[in-house]
N, C-alpha and C positions, 0 to 999 in steps of 0.2 A: 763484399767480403768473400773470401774464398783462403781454400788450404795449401798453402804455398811448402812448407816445411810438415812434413809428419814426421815425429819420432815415436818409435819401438822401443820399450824396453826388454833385453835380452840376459837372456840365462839359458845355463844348459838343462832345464825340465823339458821333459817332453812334449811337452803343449808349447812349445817358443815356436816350433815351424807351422803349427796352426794359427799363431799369435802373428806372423810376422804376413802369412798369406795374406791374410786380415788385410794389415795393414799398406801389402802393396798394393791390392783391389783397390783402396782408396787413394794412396799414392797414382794409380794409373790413372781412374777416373776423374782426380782433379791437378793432373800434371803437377805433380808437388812432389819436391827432393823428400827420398825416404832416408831417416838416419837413422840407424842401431844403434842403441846404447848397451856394452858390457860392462858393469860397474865389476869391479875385482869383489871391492866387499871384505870387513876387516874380520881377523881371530884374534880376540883377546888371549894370547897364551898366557900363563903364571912364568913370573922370570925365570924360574928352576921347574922345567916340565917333569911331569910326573916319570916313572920307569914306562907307564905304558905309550907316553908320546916320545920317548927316546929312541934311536935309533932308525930305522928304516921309516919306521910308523908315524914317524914326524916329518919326514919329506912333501908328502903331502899338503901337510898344513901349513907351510911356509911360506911367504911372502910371495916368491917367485911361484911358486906353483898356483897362486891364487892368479896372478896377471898372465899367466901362461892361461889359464882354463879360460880367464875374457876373453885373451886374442884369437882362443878353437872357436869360441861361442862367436866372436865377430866376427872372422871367417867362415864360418856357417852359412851367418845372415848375408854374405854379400853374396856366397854362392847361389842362394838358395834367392836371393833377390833377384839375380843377374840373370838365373836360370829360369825366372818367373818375366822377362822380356824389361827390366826395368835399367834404366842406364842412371838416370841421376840418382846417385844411393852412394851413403857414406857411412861406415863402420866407426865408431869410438869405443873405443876403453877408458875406463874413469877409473884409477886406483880411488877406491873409500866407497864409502856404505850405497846400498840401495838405495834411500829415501831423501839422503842428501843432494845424489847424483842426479838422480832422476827429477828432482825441482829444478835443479840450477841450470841442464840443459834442457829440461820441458818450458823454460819459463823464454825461451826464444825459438820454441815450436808453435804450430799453429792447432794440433790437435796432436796426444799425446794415447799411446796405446801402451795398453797393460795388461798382466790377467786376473783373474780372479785368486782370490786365495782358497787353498784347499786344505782342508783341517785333516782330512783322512790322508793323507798324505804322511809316509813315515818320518823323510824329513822335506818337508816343504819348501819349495824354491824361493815361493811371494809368502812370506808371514802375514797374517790377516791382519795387522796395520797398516800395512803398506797399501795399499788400493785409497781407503779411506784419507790418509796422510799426504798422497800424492794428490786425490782430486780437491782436497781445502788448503794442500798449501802452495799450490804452482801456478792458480792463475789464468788455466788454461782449459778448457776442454780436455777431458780425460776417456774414453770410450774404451771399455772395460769386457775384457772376450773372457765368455764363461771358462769353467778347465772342463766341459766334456763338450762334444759336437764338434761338429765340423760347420763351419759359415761361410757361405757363398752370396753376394747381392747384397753385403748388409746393408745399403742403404735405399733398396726396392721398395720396400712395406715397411714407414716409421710411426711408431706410438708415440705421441707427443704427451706427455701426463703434463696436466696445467691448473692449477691454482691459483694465479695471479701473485702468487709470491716474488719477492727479489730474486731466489735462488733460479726459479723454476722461467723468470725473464732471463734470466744468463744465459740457461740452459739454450731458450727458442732464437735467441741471436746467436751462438757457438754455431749452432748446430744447421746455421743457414742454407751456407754450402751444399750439406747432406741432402735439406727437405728440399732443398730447389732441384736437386737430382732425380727423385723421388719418384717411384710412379704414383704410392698412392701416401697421403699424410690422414693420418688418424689424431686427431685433439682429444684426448677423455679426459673429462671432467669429473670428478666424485662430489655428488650433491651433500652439502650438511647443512645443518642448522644454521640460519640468519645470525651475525653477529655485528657492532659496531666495526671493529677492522675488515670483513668481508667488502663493506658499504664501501671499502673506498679502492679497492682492487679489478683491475681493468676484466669486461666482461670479456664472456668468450667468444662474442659477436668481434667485439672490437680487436681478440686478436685475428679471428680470421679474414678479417677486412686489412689490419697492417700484413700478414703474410697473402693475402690476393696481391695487395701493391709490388712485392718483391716475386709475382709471379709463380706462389707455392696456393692449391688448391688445395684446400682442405677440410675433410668432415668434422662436422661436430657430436661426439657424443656424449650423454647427460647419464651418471650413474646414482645411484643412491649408494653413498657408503656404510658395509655391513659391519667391518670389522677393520683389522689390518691394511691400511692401502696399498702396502707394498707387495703383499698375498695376493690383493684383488686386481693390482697390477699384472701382478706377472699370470694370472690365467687370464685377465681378459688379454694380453699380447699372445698367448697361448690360440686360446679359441680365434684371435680376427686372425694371426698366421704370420705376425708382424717379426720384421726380420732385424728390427731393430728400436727399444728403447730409448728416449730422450727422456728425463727429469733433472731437477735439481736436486744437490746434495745437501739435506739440513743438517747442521750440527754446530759445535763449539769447539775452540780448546779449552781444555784446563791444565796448566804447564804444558808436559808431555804427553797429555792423553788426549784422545780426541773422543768425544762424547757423539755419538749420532742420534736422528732422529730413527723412529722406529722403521718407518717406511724405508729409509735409505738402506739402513741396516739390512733388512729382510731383499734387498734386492741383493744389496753385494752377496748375502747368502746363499741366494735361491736362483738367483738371476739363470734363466733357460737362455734368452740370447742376447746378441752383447747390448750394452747398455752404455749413452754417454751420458754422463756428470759432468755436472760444470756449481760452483758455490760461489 
């Protein structure tokens, strides 16, 4: 297995040319076409706009001026691609929403990049759905770049979080590519209490004997869990220096919403450096 197609998705926030660096590092290191995604993105106007969207002050918000702002935003990324030494790279515009757009072309990529959502933000580019939305409902590897830092080498020093759950098995297959690059792979484990479903989930011997066979060497650490995983995540990647997260994403829908597990939640929150999900 290997990452043949990465796609970017792209907006005009400021952290998109830190988001897209990201993503050529990986693009270069695993010779794979990088694509930009600019989804236009809809505005519900009211049929009869108010006096304060009339006249000049509604040019803005119009149709055409939403697919004109993709195609600055997609011309950016090819600049700013081309200009980073990469040749196979393709620009898109999607007229229609973020969350649609970004499934239906993430779901014929091989690893899909995004950013964090930022709450302090006055108007925010990524809404805090969308991260969560993309990585449960596409399919695919999702690797999620915080909104502050800068990241080089993301894929030198990887945290592997393992549980033997389904989610967190997607996760150590997606993410093969990566750990076989690797200089160093970290497994942590959060010890709990013996239960019947623990009893029948693969040890963590036996994962690092199937990643020895694909060539990835990897330590094993044993933690006792205090509290919050996703808290005790993100400082133990803090303290070892890891320059990159792997886990699974837990959670459900319920119609339109999408419910997380705690741990997940608290990374896309907190997350210091990028982090890929896979469900």
């Amino acid at each position: 297995m290997t990452y043949r197609t990465i796609l970017a998705y792209l907006d005009d926030s400021e952290r998109t040319p830190t988001l897209v660096a990201v993503a050529a590092e990986l693009a270069r290191a695993h010779e794979a076409r990088l694509v930009g995604l600019a989804p236009t993105g809809w505005l519900d106007i009211p049929g009869r706009p108010r006096p304060a969207l009339a006249g000049m002050e509604y040019i803005p918000f119009t149709t055409e001026a939403l697919l004109e702002r993709a195609r600055k935003v997609a011309s950016a990324f090819e600049d700013q691609a081309r200009g980073l030494g990469l040749g196979n790279v393709e620009a898109r515009v999607q007229e229609g929403d973020p969350v649609p757009s970004t499934l239906m072309h993430g779901r014929t990529a091989d690893l899909v990049v995004i950013s964090q959502s930022d709450h302090h933000a006055p108007t925010p580019a990524v809404p805090w759905e969308f991260p969560p939305q993309v990585v449960m409902g596409c399919g695919r590897p999702v690797l999620v770049v915080p909104r502050s830092g800068e990241f080089g080498a993301v894929g030198r020093h990887v945290l592997l979080a393992w549980n033997g759950s389904r989610e967190a098995t997607r996760a150590v297959a997606d993410s093969l590519p990566l750990l076989c690059k690797a200089q160093k792979v970290e497994v942590l484990c959060f010890e709990e209490a013996p239960s019947p479903g623990l009893q029948l989930q693969p040890r963590t011997a036996d994962l690092s004997a199937w990643l020895s066979i694909h060539g990835v060497r990897a330590g094993l650490v044993h933690e006792r869990r205090r509290g919050n995983v996703g808290a005790e995540l993100i400082e133990h990647a803090s303290k070892a220096g890891a320059a990159l997260v792997v886990m699974g994403c837990y959670g459900h829908s319920r119609l339109s919403e999408f419910v997380l597990g705690g741990a997940s939640r608290t990374m896309l929150e907190d997350m210091k450096v990028p982090v890929l999900m896979s469900h």
